[in-house]
N, C-alpha and C positions, 0 to 999 in steps of 0.2 A: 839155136833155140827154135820151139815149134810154135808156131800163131803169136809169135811178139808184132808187138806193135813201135814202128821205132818214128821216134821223133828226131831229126835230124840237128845235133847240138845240143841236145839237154841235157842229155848225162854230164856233156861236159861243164853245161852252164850250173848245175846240180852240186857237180864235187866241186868244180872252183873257184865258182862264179865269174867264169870268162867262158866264152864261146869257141874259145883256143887250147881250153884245157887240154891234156891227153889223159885219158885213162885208161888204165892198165884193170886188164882181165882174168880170169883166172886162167886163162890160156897162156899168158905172159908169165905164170909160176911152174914149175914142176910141180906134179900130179899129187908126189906127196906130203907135198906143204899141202893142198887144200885142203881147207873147212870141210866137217862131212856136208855132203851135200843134202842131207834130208830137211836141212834149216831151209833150203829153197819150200819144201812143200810147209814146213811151220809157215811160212808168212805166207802161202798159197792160204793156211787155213784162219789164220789172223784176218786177214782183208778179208776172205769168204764170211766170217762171221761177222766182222765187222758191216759188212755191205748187208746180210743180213738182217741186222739188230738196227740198219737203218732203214729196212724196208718194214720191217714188224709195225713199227707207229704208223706208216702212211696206209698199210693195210687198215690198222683200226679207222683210223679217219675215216678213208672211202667208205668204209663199213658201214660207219655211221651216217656219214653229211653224203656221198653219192648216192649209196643204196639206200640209206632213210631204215635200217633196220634200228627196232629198238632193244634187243638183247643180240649177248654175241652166243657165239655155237661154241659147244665144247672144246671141237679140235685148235677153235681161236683162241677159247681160255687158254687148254693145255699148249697150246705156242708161247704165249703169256709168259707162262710160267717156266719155261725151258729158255726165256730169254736171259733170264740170272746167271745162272750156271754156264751158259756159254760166254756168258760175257766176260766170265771168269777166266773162262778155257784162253778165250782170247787174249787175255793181257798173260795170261802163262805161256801162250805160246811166242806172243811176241820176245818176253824176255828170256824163252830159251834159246830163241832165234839171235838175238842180240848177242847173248854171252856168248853160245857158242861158236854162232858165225865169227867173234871177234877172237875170242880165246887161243884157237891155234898159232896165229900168228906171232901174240905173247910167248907164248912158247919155245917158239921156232927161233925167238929173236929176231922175227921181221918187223916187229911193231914193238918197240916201248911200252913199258906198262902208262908210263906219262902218256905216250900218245894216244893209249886207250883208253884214256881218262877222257870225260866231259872237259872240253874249254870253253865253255859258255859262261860267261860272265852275270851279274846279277839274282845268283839261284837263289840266294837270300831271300831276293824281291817275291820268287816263284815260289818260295817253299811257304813265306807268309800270306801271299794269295790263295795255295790252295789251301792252308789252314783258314784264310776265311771262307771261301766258298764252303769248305766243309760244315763250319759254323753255320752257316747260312740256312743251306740245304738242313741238314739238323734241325734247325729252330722250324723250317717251314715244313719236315715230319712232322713233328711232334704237333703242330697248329692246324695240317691235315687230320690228322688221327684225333686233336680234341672237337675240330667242328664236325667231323661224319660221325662219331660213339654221341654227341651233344644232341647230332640231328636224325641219329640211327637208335634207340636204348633196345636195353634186352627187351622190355615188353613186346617194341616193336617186331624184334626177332622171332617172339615166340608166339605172336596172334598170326605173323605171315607165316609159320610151319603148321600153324592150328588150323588156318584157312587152306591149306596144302595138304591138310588131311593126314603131315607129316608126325610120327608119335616121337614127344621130347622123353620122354621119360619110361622106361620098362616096366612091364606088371609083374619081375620075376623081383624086385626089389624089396 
């Protein structure tokens, strides 16, 4: 590997949770059992985006509270709004990265389908959580969107385009 960063023990304390674990690498397989290896650059581009879509919010902050600006610039909207769509790409790339990296093996008959199954206990717990959170987040759209339309009305909209010198409406109509 080029420019890794190695922590002496973790892998092992990672896959077994002992400090003694051994773990076996893809060097330890013949060449063509392995997984394609382009799932390495998928989760190069997962973490890449992810690390991104965590730096987008501390931009806006500084933006505001260090620099003291009171509007943002274009190229900051349109980041904005490219932050969705990536965030998308992200959880796709992750779960191409999962199946796939996992999938050959299944295959091959190195790995179980049982073993490639989740053994994490209490998903119940996890699947009714994220249905509330999802609830949550919902209820607190929808309470977003009626107090700014409550504290924004069209009139509002259309005396700031009037003042803008902006034309609503065509004279070809």
């Amino acid at each position: 590997m080029k420019w890794d960063i190695e922590i002496p023990w973790a892998l092992s304390f990672l896959a077994g949770n002992s400090f003694d674990t051994v773990v076996k690498g893809l060097n330890d397989y013949p060449e063509e059992l392995w997984p394609p290896l382009f799932v390495h650059t998928l989760f190069n581009a997962m973490v890449g985006i992810g690390s991104l879509l965590i730096m987008v919010p501390i931009l806006v902050l500084a933006w505001i509270k260090f620099l003291k600006k009171a509007h943002y610039p274009r190229w900051m909207l349109w980041g904005l709004v490219t932050t969705g769509p990536l965030a998308v790409l992200a959880i796709e790339f992750g779960w191409i990265f999962a199946c796939t990296g996992r999938q050959p093996w299944v295959i091959y008959h190195i790995l179980s389908t049982a073993e490639s199954a989740t053994t994490a206990t209490n998903l119940s717990t996890l699947f009714v959580s994220f249905i509330i959170v999802y609830i949550i987040l919902g209820i607190a759209v929808v309470f977003v969107l009626l107090y700014f339309f409550r504290k924004n009305t069209e009139m509002d909209d259309i005396e700031r385009a009037e003042k803008k010198g902006i034309p609503l409406f065509s004279s070809n109509s």
